[in-house]
N, C-alpha and C positions, 0 to 999 in steps of 0.2 A: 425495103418498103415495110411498113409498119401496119400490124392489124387495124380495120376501123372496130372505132370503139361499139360495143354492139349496144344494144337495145335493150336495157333491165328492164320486164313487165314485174316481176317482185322478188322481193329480198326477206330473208330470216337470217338473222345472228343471235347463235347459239351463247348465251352470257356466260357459258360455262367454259366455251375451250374458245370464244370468240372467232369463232368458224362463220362464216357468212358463206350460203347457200343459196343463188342468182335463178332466178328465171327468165333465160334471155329467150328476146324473137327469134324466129329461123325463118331464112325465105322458104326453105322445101326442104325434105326428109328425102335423100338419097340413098338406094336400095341395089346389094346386087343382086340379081337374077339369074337365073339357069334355065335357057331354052323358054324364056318369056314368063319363068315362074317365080315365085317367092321363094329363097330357100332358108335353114339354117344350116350353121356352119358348126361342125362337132368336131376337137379332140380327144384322141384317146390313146393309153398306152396297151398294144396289143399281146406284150407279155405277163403283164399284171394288173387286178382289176383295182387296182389301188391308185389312186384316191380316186378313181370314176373320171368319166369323159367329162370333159367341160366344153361348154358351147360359146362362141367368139358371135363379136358382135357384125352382123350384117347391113346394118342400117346406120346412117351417119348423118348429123347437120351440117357436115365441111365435105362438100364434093371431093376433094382429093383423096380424103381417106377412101373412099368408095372407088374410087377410079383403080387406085393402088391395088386396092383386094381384086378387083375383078383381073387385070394386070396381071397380079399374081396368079390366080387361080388358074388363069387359061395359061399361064405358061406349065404351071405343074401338074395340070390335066393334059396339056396339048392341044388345048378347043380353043376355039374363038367362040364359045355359047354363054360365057357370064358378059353379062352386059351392066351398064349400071342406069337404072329409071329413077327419074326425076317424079314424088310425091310430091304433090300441090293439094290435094284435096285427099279426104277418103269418110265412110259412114263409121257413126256414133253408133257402138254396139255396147252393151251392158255385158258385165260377167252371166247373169241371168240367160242371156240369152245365147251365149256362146256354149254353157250347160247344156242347153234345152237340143242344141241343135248337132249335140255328141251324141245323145243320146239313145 
């Protein structure tokens, strides 16, 4: 069975390397959670600090990808506490005010 074709809201092609760069619709942003919370998700190599920890993506527009990480996670933790939540909605915040509120 064959992907449905998605939903282009807008398009840029680069005239240089004619790279075209899509902005498709998503029903919902699918998130895994730990114990009902937001997490990030970090590697690192703990014998050398070289090239530094890199951070993997927790959030996804294709549910499986999300279902898989949490899947995984709780087998190589041994929990059943990553769960994956369904984003429909969420508030417009500005960088201004994400400053303001470290502060």
């Amino acid at each position: 069975m064959s992907r449905p074709r998605p939903n282009i809201l807008l398009e840029s092609i680069n005239k240089h390397t004619y790279k075209a760069e899509q902005v498709l619709s998503a029903g919902a942003i699918f998130s895994v959670y730990y114990q009902g919370n937001p997490i990030n998700l970090r590697i690192l190599n703990t014998l050398v600090s070289y090239p530094g920890p890199k951070y993997k993506k927790v959030s996804f527009s294709n549910p499986g990808h999300a279902f898989n990480l949490a899947e995984r996670l709780n087998k190589q933790f041994d929990t059943d506490d990553f769960k994956v939540i369904k984003l429909l909605k969420g508030e417009e915040v500005t960088e201004d005010e994400i400053r303001n509120n470290k502060g």
